[in-house]
N, CA, C and O atoms as CSV, one atom per row, in Angstrom:
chain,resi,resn,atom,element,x,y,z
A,1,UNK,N,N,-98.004,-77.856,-77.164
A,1,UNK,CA,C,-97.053,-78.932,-77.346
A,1,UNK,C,C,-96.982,-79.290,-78.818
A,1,UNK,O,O,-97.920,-79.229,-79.612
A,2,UNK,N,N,-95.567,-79.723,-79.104
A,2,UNK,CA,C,-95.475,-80.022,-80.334
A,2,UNK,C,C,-94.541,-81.395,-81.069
A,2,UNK,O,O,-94.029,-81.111,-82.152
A,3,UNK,N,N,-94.372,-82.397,-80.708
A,3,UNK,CA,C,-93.574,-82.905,-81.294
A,3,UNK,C,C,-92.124,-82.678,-82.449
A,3,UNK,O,O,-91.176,-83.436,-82.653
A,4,UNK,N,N,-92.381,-81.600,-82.924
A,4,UNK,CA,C,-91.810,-81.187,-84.205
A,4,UNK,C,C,-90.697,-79.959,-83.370
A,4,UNK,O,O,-91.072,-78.966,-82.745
A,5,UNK,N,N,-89.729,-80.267,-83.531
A,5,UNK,CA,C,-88.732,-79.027,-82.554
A,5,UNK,C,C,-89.114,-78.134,-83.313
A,5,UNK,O,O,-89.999,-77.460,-82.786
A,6,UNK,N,N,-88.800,-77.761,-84.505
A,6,UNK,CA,C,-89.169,-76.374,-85.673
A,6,UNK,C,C,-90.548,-75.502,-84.639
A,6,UNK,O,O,-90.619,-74.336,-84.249
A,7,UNK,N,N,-91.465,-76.643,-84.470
A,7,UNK,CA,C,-92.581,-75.547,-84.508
A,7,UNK,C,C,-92.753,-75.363,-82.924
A,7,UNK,O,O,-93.466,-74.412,-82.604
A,8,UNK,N,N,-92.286,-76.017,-82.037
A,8,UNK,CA,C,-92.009,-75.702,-80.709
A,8,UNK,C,C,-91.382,-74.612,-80.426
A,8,UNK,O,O,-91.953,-73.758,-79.747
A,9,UNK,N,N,-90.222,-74.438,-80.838
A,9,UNK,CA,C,-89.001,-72.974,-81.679
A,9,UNK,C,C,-89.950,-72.043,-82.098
A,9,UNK,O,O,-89.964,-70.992,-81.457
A,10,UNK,N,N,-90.553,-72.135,-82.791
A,10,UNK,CA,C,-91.261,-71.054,-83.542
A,10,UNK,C,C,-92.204,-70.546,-82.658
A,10,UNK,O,O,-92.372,-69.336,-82.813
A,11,UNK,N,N,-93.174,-71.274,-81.399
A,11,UNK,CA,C,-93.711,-71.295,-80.407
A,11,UNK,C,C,-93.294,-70.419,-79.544
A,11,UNK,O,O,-94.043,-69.517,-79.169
A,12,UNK,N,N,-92.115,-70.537,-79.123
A,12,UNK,CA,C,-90.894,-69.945,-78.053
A,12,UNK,C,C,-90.711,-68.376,-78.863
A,12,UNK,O,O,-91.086,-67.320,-78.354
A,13,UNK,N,N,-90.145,-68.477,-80.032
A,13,UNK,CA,C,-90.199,-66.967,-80.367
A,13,UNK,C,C,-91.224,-66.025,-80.377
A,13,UNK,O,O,-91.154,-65.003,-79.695
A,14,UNK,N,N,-92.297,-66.322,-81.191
A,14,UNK,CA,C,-93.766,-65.839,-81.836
A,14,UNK,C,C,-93.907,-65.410,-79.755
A,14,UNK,O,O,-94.128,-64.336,-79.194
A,15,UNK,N,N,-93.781,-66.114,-79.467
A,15,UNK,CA,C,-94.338,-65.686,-77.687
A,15,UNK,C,C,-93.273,-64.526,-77.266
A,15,UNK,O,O,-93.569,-63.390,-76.895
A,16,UNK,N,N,-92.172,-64.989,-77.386
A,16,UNK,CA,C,-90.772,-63.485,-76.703
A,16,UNK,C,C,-91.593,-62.192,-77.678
A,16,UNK,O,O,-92.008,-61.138,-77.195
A,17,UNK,N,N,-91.671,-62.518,-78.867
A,17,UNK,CA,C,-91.798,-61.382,-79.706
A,17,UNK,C,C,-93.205,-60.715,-79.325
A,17,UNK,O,O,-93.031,-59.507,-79.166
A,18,UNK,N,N,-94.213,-60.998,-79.173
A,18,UNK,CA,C,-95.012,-60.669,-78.471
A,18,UNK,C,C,-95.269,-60.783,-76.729
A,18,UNK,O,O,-96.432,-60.735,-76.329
A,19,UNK,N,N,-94.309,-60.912,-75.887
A,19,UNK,CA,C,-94.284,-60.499,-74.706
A,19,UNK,C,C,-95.295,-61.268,-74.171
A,19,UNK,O,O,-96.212,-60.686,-73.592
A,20,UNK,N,N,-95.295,-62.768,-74.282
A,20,UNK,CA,C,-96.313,-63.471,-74.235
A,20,UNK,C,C,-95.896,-64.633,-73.275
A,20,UNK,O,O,-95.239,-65.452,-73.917
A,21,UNK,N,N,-96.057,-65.031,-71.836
A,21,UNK,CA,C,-95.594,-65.740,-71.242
A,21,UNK,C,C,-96.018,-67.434,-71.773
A,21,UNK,O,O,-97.219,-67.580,-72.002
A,22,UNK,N,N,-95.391,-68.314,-71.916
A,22,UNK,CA,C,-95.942,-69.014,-72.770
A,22,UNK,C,C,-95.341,-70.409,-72.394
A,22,UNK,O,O,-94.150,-70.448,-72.704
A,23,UNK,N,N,-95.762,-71.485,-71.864
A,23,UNK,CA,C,-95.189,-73.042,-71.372
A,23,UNK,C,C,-95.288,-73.916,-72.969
A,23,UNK,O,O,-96.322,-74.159,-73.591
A,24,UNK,N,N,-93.966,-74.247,-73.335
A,24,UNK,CA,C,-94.406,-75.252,-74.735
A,24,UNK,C,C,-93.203,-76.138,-74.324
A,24,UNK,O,O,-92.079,-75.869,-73.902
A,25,UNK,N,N,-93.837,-77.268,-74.596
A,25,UNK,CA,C,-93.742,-79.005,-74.405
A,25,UNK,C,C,-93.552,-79.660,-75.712
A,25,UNK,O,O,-94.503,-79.986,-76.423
A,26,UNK,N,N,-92.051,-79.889,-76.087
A,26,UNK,CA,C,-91.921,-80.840,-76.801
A,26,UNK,C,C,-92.476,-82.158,-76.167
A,26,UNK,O,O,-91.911,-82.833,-75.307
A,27,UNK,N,N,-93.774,-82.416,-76.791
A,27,UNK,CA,C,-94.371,-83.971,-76.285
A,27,UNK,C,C,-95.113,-84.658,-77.865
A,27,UNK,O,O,-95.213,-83.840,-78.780
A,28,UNK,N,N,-95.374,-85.426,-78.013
A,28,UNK,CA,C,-96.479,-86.136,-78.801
A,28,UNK,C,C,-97.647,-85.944,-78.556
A,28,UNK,O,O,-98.095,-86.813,-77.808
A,29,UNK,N,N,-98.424,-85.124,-78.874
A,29,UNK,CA,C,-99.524,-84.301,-78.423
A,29,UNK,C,C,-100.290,-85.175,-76.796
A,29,UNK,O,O,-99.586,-85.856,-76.051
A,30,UNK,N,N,-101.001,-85.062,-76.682
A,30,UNK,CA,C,-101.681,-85.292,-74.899
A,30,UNK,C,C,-100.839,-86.232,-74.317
A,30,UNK,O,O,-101.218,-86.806,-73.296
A,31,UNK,N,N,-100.052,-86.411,-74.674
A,31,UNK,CA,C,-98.746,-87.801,-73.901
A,31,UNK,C,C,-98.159,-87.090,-73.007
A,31,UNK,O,O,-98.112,-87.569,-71.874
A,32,UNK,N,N,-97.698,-86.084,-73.192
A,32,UNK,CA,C,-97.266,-84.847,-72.453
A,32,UNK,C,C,-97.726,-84.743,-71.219
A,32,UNK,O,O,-97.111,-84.594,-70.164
A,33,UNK,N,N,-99.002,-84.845,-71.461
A,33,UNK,CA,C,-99.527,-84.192,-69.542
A,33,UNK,C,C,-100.429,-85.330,-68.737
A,33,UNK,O,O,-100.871,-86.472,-68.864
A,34,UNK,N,N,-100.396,-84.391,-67.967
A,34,UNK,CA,C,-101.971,-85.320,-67.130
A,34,UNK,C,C,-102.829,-85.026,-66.929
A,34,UNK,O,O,-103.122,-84.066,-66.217
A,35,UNK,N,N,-104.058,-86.266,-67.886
A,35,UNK,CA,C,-105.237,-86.451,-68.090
A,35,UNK,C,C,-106.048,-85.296,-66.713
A,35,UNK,O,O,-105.884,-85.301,-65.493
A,36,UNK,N,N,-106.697,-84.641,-67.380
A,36,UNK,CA,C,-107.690,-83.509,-66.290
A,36,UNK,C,C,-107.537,-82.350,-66.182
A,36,UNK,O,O,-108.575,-81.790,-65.831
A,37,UNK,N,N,-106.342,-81.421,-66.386
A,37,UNK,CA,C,-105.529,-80.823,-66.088
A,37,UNK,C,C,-105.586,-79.193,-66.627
A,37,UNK,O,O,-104.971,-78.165,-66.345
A,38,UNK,N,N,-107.014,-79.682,-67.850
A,38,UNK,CA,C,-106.509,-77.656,-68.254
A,38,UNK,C,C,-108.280,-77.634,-68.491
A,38,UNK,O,O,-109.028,-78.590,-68.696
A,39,UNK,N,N,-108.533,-76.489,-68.401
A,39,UNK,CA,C,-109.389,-75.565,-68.363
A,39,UNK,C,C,-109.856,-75.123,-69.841
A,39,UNK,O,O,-111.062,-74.924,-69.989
A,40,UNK,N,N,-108.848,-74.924,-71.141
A,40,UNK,CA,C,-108.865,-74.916,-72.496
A,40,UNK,C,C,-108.196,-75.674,-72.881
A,40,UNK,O,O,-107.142,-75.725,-72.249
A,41,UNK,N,N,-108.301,-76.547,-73.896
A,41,UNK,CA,C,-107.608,-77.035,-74.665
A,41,UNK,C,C,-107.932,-76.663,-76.363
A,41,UNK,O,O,-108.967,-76.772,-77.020
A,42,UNK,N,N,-106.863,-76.292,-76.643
A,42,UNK,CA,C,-106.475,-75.770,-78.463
A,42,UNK,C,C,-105.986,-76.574,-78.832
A,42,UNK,O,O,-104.822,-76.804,-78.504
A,43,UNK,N,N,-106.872,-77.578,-79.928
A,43,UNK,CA,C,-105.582,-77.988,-81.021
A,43,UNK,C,C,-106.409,-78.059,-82.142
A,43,UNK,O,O,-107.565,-78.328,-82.467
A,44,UNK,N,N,-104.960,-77.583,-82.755
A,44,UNK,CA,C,-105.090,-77.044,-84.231
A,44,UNK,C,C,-104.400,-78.367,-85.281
A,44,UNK,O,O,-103.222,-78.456,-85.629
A,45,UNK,N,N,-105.115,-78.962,-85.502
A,45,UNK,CA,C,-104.397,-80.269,-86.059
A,45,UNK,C,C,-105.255,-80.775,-87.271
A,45,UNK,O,O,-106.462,-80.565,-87.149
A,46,UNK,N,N,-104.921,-81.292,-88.215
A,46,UNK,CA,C,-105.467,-82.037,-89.087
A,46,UNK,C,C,-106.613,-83.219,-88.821
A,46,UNK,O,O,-106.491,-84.092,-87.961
A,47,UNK,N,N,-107.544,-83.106,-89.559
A,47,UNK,CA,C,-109.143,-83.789,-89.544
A,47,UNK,C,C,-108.277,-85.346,-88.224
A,47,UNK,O,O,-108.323,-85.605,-87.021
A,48,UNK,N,N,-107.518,-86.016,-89.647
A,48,UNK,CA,C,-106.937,-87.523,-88.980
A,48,UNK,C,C,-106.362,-88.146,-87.952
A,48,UNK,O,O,-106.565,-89.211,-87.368
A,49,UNK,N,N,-105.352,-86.979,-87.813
A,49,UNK,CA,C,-105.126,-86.640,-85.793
A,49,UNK,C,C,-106.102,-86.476,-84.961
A,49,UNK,O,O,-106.127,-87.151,-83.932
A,50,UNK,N,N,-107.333,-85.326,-85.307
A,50,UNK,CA,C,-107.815,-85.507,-83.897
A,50,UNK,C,C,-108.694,-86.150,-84.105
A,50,UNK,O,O,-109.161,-86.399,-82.993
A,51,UNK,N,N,-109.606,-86.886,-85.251
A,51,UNK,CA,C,-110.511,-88.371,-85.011
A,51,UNK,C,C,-109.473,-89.608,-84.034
A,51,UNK,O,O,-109.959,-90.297,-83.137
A,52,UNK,N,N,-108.086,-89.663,-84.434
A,52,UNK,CA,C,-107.440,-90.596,-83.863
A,52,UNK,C,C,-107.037,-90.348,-82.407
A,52,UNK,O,O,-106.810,-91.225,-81.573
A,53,UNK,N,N,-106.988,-89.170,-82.246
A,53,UNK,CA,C,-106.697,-89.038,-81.063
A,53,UNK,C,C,-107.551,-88.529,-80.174
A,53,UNK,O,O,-107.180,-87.940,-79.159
A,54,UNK,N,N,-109.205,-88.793,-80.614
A,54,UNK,CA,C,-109.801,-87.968,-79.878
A,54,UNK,C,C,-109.931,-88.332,-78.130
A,54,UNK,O,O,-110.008,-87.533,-77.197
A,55,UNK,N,N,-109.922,-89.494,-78.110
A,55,UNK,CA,C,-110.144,-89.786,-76.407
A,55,UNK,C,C,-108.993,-89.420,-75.954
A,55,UNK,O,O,-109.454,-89.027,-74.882
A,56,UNK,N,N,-107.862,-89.208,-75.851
A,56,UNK,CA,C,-106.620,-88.756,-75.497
A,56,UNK,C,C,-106.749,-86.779,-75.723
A,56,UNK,O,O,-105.794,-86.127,-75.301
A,57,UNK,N,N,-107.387,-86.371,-76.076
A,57,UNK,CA,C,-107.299,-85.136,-76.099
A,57,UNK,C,C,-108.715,-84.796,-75.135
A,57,UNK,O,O,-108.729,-83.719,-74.541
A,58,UNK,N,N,-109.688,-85.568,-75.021
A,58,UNK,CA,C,-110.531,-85.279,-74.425
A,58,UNK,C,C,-110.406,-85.427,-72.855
A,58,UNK,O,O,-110.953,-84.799,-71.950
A,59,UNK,N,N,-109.499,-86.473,-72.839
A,59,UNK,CA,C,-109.018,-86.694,-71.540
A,59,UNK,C,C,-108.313,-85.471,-70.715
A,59,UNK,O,O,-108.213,-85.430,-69.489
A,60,UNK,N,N,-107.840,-84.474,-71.644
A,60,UNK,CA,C,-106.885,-83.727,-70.710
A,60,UNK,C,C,-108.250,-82.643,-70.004
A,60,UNK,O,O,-107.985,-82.505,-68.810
A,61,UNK,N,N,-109.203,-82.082,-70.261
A,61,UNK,CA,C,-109.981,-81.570,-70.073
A,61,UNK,C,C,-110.777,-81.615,-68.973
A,61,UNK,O,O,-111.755,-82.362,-68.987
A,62,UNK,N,N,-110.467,-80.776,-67.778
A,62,UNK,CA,C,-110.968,-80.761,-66.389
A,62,UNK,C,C,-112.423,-80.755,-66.594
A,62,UNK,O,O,-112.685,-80.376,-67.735
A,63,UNK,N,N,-113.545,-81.063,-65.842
A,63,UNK,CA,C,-114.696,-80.902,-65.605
A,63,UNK,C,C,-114.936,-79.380,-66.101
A,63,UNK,O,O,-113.955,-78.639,-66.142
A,64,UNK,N,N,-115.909,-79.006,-66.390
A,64,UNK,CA,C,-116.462,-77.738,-66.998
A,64,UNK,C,C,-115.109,-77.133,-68.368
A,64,UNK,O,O,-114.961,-75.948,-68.668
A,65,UNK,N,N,-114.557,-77.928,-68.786
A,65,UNK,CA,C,-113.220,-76.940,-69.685
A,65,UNK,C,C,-114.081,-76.886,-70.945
A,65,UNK,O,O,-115.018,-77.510,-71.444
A,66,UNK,N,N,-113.378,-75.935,-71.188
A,66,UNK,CA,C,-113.497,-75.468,-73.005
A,66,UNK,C,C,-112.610,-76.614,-73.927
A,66,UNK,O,O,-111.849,-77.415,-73.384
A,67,UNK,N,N,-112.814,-76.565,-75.273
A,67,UNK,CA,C,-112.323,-76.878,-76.309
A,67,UNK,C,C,-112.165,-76.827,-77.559
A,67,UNK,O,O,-112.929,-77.602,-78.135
A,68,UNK,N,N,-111.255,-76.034,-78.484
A,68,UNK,CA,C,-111.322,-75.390,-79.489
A,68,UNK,C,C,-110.531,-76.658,-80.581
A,68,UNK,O,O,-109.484,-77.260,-80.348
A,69,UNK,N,N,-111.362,-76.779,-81.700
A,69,UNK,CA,C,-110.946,-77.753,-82.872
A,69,UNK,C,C,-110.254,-76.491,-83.904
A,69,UNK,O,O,-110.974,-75.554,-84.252
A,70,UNK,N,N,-109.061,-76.556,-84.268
A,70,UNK,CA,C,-109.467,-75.825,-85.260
A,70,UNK,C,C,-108.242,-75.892,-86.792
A,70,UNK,O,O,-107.326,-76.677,-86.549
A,71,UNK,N,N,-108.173,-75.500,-87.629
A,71,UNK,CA,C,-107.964,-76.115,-88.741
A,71,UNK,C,C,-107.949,-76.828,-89.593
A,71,UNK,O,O,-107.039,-77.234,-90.315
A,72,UNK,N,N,-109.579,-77.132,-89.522
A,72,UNK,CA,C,-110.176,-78.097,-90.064
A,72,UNK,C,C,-110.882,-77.849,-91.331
A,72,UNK,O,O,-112.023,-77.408,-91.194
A,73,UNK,N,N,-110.395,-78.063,-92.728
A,73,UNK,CA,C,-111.203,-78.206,-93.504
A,73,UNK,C,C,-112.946,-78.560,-93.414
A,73,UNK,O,O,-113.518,-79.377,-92.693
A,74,UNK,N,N,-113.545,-77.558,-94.492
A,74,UNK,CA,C,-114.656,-77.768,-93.759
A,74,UNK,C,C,-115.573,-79.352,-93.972
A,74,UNK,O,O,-116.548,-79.774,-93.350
A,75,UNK,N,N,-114.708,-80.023,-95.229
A,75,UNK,CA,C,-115.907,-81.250,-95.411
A,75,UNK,C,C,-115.440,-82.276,-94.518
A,75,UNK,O,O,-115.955,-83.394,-94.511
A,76,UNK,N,N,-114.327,-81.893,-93.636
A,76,UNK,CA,C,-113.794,-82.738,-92.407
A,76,UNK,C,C,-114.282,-82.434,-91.176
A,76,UNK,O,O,-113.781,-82.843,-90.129
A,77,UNK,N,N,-115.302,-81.687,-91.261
A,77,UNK,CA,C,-116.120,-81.356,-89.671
A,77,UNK,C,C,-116.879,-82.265,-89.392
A,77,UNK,O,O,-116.613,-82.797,-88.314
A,78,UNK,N,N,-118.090,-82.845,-90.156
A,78,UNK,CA,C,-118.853,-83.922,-89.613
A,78,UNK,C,C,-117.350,-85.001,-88.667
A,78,UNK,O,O,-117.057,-84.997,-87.471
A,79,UNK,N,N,-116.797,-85.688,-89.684
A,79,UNK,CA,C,-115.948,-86.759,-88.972
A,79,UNK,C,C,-115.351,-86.335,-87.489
A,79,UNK,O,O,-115.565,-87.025,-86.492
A,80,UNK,N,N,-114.636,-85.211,-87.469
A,80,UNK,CA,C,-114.068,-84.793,-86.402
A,80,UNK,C,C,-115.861,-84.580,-85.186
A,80,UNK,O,O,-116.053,-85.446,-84.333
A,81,UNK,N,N,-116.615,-83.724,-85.297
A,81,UNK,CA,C,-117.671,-83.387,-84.940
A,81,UNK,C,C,-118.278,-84.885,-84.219
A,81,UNK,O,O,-118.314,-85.091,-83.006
A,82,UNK,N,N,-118.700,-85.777,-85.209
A,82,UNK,CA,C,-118.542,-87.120,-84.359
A,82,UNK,C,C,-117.562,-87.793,-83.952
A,82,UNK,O,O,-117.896,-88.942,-83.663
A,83,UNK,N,N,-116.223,-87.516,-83.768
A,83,UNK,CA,C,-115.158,-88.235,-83.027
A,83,UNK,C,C,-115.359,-87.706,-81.448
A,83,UNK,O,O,-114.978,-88.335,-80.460
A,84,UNK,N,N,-116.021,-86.448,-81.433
A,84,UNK,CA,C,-116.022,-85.547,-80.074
A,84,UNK,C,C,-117.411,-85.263,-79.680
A,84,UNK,O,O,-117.810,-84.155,-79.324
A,85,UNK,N,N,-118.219,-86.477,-79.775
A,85,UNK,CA,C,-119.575,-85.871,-79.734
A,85,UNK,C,C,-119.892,-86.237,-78.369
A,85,UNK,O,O,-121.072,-85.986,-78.126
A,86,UNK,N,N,-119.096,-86.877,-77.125
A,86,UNK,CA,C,-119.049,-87.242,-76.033
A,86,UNK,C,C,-118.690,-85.711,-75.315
A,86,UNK,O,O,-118.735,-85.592,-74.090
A,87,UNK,N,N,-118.325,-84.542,-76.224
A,87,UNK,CA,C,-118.360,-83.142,-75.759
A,87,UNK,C,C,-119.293,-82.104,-75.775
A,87,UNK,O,O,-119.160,-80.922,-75.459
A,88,UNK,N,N,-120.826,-83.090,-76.438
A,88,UNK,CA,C,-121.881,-81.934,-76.390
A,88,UNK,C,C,-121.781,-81.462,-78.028
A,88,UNK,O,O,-120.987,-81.731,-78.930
A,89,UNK,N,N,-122.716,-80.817,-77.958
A,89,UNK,CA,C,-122.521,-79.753,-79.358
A,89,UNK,C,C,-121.895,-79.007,-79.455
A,89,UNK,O,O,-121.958,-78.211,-78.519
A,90,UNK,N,N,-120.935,-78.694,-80.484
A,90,UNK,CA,C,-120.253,-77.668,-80.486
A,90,UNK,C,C,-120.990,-76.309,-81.520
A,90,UNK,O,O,-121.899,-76.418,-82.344
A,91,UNK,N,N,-120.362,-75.291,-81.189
A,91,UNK,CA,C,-120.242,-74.047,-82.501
A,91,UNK,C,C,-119.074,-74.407,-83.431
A,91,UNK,O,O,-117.890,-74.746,-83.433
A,92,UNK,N,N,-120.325,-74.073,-84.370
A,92,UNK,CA,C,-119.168,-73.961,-85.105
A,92,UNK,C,C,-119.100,-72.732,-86.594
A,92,UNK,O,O,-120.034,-72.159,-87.154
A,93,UNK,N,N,-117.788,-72.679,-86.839
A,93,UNK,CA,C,-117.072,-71.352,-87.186
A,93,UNK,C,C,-116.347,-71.469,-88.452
A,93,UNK,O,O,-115.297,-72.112,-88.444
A,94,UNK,N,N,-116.845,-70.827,-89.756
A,94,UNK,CA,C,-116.203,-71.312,-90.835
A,94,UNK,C,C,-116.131,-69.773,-91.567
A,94,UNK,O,O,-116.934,-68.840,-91.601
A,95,UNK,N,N,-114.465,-70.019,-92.263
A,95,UNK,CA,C,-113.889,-69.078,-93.028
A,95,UNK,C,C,-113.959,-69.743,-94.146
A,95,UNK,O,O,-113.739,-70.920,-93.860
A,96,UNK,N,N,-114.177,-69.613,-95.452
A,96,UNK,CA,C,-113.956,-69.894,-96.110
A,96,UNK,C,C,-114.101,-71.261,-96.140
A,96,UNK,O,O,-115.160,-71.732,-95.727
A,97,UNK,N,N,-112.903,-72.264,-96.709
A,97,UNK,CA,C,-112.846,-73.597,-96.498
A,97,UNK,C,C,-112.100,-73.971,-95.464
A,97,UNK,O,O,-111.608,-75.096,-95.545
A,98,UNK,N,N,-111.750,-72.976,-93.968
A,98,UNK,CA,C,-111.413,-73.604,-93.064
A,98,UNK,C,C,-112.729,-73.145,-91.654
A,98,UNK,O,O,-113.223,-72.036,-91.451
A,99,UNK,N,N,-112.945,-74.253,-91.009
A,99,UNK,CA,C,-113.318,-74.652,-89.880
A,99,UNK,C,C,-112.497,-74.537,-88.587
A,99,UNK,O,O,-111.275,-74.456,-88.467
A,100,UNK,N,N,-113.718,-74.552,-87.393
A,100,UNK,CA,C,-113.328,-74.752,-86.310
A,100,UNK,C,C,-114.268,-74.952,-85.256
A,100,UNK,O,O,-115.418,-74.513,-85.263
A,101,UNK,N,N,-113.784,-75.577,-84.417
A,101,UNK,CA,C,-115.371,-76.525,-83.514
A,101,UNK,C,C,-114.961,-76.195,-82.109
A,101,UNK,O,O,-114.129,-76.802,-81.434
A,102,UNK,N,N,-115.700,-75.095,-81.752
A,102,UNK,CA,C,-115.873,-74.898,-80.184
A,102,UNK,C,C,-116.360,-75.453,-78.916
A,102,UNK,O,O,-116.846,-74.498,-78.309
A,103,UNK,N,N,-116.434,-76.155,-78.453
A,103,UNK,CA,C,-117.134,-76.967,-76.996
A,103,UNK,C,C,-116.866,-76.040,-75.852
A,103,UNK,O,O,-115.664,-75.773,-75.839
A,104,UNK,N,N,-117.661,-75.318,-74.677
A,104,UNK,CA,C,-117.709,-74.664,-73.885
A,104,UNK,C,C,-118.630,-75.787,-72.323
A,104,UNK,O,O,-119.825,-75.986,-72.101
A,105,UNK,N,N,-117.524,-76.201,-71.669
A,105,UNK,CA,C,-118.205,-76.553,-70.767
A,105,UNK,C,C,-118.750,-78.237,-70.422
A,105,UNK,O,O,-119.591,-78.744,-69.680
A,106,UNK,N,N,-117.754,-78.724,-71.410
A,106,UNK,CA,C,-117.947,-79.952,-71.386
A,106,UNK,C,C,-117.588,-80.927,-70.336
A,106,UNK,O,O,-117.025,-80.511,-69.323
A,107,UNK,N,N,-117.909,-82.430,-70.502
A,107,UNK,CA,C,-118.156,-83.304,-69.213
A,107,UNK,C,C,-118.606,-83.016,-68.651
A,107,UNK,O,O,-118.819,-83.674,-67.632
């Protein structure tokens, strides 16, 4: 899901072009669905979004789901890391100066 039509669009193609069956939701990120509901959740969002939005993203996350943080600068991992620490420890995964915070199995 994306708020932003551009990158919803870009969503929709990048998927035809790779033969990729693919559900995308113009929504305001977790407003979109209902709380429980997926098994993974990906978002790739900036440090300030997902500290702000972390109980709303944690919410969508069925009993045992995964959860991938990722495009996170790396001196923005602690903050994010404790916005989601109600998810266990995560792995975590660094390129360079970008990050990403895995949770497997949380709640």
């Amino acid at each position: 899901s994306d708020i932003d039509r551009e990158a919803t669009d870009a969503s929709r193609h990048h998927a035809r072009l790779n033969d990729v069956r693919l559900a995308v939701v113009r929504a305001d990120g977790a407003r979109g669905f209902r709380p429980g509901s997926f098994d993974l959740v990906v978002a790739n969002l900036m440090a300030l979004l997902l500290v702000d939005r972390a109980p709303e993203i944690r919410a969508l996350l069925a009993p045992g789901g995964a959860l991938v943080l990722s495009g996170l600068l790396v001196e923005d991992v602690r903050y994010v890391r404790d916005a989601f620490a109600g998810c266990g420890p995560p792995k975590e995964r660094v390129d360079g100066e970008w990050a990403a915070l895995l949770y497997e199995g949380t709640r």
